[in-house]
N, C-alpha and C positions, 0 to 999 in steps of 0.2 A: 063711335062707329065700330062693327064688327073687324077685329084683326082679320079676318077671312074675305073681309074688302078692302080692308087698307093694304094690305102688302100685294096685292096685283095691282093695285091703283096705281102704288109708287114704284113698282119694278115698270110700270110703262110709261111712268112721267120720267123715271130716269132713261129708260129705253129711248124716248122721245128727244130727251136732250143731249144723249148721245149720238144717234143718227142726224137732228136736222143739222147742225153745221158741216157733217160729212155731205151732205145729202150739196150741198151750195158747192162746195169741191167741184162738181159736175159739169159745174158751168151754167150761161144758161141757152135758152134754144129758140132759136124762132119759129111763129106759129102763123097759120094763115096768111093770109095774101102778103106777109112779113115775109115768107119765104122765100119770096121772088127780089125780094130788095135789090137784088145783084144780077139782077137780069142784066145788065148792060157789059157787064164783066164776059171777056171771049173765053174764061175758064169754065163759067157756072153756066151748066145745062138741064133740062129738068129738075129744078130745087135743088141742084148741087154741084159742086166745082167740083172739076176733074184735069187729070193729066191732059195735055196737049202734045206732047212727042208720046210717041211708039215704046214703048217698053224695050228696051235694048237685048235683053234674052227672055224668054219663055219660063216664066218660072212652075216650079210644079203643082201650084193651085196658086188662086188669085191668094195676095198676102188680106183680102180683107174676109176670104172665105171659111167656115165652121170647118172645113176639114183642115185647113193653114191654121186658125187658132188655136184647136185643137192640136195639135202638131206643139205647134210654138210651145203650148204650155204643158205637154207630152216630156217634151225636151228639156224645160226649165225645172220642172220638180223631179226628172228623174235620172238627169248627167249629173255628175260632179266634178270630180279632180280640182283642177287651178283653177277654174273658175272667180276665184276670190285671193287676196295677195296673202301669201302668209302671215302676215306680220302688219304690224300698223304702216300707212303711206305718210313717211314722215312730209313735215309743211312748214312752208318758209310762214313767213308775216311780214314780207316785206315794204306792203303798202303803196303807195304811189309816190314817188318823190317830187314828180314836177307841178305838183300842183301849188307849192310853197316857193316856186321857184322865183314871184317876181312878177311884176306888169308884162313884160313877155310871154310868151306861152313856148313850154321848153318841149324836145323832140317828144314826141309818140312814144310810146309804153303801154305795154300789156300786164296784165295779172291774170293768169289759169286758177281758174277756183274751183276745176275738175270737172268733168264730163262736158258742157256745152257754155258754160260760166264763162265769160271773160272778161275783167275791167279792161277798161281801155281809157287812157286820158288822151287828147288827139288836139289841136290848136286851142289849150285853156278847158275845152269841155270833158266831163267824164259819163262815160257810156259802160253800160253791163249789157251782157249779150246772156238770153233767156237766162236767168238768174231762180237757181232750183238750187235751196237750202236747205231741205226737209230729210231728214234721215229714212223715209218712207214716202215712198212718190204715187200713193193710190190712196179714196177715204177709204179703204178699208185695212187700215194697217197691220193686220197680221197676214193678211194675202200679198200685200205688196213689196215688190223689190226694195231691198234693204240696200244704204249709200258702204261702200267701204269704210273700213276705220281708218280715222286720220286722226295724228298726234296733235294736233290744236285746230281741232276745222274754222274755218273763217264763219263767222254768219252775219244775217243779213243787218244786225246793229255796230257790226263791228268794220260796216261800211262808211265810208266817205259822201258828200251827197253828191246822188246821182243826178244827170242834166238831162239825161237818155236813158229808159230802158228799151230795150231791142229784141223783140220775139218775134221770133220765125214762124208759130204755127203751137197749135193747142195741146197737145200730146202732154202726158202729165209730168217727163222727164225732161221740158222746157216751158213747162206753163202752171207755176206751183203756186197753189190758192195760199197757204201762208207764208210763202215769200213776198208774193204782192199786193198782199194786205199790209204787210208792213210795209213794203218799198213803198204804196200807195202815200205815204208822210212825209217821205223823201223824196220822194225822187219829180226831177220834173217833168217830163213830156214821157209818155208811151209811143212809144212806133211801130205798128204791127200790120197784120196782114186782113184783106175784109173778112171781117164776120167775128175775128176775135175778140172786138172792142164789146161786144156782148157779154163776153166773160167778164171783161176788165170791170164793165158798170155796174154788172151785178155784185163785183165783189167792193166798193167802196171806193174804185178809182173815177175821179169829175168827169165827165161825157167831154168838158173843155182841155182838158189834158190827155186825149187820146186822137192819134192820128193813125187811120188806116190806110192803106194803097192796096193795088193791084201790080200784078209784074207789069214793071218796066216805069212803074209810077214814084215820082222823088216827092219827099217832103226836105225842106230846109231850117238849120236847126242851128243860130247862130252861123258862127262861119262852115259850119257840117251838110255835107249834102246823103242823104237817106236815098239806095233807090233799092225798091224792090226788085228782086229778079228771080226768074224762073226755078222751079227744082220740082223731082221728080217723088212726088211723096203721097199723103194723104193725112187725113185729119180725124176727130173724134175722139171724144171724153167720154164716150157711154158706148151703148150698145144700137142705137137706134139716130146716132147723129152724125155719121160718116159723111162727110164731106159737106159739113153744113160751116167750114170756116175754110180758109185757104193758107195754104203751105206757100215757103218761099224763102230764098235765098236772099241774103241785103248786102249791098255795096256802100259802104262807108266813105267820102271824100272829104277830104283838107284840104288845106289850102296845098300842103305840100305831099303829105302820106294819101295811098288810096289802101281801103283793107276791103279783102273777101270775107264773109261771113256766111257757112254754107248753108247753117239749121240741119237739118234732114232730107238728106237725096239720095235715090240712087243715081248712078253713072248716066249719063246721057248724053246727046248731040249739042244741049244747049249750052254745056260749058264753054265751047267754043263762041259760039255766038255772043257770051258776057263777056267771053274777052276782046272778041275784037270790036263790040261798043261801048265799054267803059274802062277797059284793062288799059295796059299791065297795073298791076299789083303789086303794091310794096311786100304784102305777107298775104296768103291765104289762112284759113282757119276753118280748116275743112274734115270733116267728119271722118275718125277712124276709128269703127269699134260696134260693136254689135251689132254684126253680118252675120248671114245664113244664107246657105244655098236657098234655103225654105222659101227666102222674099229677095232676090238677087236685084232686082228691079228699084226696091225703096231705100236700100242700105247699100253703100259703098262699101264693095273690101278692097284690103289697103293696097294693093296695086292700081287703082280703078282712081284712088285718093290722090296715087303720083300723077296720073294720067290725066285727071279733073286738074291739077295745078299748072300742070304744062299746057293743058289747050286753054287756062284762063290768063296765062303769059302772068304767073306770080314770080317773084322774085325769091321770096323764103317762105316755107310753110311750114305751118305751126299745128299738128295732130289734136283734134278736140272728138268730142263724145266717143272717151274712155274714161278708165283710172277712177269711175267713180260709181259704176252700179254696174250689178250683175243681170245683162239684157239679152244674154244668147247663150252658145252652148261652150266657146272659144274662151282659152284662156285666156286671164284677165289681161297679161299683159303681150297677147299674140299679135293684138293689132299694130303696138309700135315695133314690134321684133320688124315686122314684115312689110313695115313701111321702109326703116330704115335699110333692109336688104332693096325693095323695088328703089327706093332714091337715088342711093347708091349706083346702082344700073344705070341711071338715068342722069346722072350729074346735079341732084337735085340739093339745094339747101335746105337744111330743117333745124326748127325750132324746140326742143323737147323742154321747157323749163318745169322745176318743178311744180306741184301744187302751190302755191301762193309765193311763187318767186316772180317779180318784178323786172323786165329788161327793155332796154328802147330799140328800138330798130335802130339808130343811129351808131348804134355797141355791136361790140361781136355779138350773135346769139350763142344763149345757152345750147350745149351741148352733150351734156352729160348724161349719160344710159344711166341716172338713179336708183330708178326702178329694179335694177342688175343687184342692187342693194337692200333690198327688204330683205327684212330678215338680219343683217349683219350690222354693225359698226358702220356710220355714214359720216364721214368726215362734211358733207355739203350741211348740215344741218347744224343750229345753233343750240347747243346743248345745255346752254346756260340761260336758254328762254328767251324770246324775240318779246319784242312792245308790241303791245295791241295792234294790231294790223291799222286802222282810221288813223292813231298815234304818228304810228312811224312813216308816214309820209312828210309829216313837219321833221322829224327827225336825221333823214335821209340826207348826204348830199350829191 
């Protein structure tokens, strides 16, 4: 065959096999009288879910509008400064320990695996909350936000096996096609929100191993109760699928621990209202970090974070989606600065551990401003190299 037809032929069969597994990243969409599936749901109205409380302030264009996008990404490629941590975010590997602990089931423990990631081991079971392992969180990875550098990032084999994964809602920096593609081997039950379980099946998770809800709706999961609850967001993986899955905040119950889990919200009235029908809360885990005046309504900033934990009646709370991707125009590390001043104000406890540092509620929490530390000599860090993270939970005592 003519070289003058073979080398187009093969620059588009490689074209081809480059773009279609990007192309599946997307998700998938429903089509036709498919669309209505969710008609019975008080969120989904004409083909699509939406907010039900009021927008708490007036933002300067809808956050889902061309001139808000535009904006957003105005902002993103042409601010700099701190944006990024100077230096590597050093990481623990401290693993889970109570899971070797014995026919018992020992206290509640957490693992931060940066931005919205959280192990959690809770009466014998272990739970990841949206679990995003991708060092690029878009298919088109030289456009997409790059994760910080971290000194041994954990990944998703160097996981324990999961009993629960836990997603809040579709967005690509909590719903990562090659994260759960591999968790799809591990891990046992999906617990999501309606419309996501679309994604899941299309990427190789069993249609039998995904459960969906609506707010206010519980699945039960061994001795764990799952319930969905309200939050003030939106959805979409593309450009033409807004609000074709639904957002949501999930409440975690044990027998003895109750944990908040926020996903993505802005501030609203309904915090109150999860707390005085499933509250108080032993710990929240509520979103601080990538706000802008731009979308005031879908993003908490960190005063709005103390305030959401007070009206949920938590006990200690624990700052999540930061510390691991560059989503706005605020320094990387402005969100905890200015939690910990609003706290402060407010009598509030908090939880800062590091990246892959290990604590139970049952313990003092960590406390330690780390972060104050990049850059310099970090005495919190094991210099002589930690065990595999899945390892060092048999390890631990």
């Amino acid at each position: 065959m003519d070289p003058i037809i073979v080398i187009p032929l093969v620059l588009v069969a490689a074209i081809a096999l480059w773009v279609a597994p990007r192309l599946r990243e997307f998700g998938a969409r429903r089509k036709g009288a498919d669309l209505y599936r969710y008609d019975g749901s008080p969120n989904f109205r004409d083909g699509r879910f939406r907010n039900l409380h009021t927008y708490t302030r007036k933002p300067p264009q809808s956050p889902g509008s061309r001139r808000a996008r535009g904006k957003k990404l105005q902002d993103l490629l042409f601010t700099g400064g701190t944006r990024r941590p100077p230096a590597l975010i050093p990481v623990r590997r401290d693993g889970l320990s109570t899971e070797a602990s014995g026919p018992e089931p020992g206290p509640t423990e957490l693992v931060w695996l940066g931005h919205s990631t959280v192990l959690i081991r809770i009466d014998g079971l272990t739970v990841i909350t949206d679990p995003v392992f991708s060092r690029a969180i878009f298919p088109l990875r030289p456009l997409a936000p790059k994760a910080f550098d971290y000194t041994a990032p954990v990944t998703v084999d160097d996981l324990p096996e999961i009993d629960v994964v836990l997603l809040s809602h579709d967005h690509y920096d909590h719903l990562d096609y090659p994260s759960i593609r591999k968790l799809a081997a591990k891990a046992g039950r999906f617990v999501t929100t309606l419309g996501v379980g679309e994604h899941l099946k299309s990427w190789g998770v069993p249609a039998d191993r995904i459960d969906e809800r609506d707010w206010w709706q519980s699945i039960t999961v061994g001795p764990l109760t799952f319930t969905a609850t309200p939050a003030q967001h939106f959805s979409g993986r593309g450009f033409k699928d807004a609000g074709q899955t639904l957002w949501a905040s999930w409440v975690i119950e044990g027998s003895t621990d109750k944990l908040f889990f926020s996903g993505d919200t802005g501030y609203f009235e309904a915090f109150k209202e999860i707390g005085e029908r499933l509250g108080p809360f032993d710990v929240t885990l509520l979103e601080c970090g990538a706000y802008n005046v731009q979308w005031p309504n879908v993003h908490m900033m960190p005063e709005e974070t103390v305030q959401a934990h007070l009206d949920l009646g938590g006990r200690a709370l624990q700052p999540i989606h930061w510390g691991k991707f560059d989503l706005s125009v605020h320094a990387w590390d402005e969100p905890v600065e200015r939690l910990i001043r609003a706290a402060a104000e407010h009598g509030v406890m908090l939880a800062t551990p590091m990246v892959g540092q290990a604590y139970r509620l049952s313990d003092p929490l960590p406390r330690e401003p780390w972060w104050r530390n990049i850059g310099e000599p970090n005495p919190v860090t094991d210099d002589e190299g930690a065990p595999a993270f899945a390892k060092a939970q048999t390890q631990r005592t």
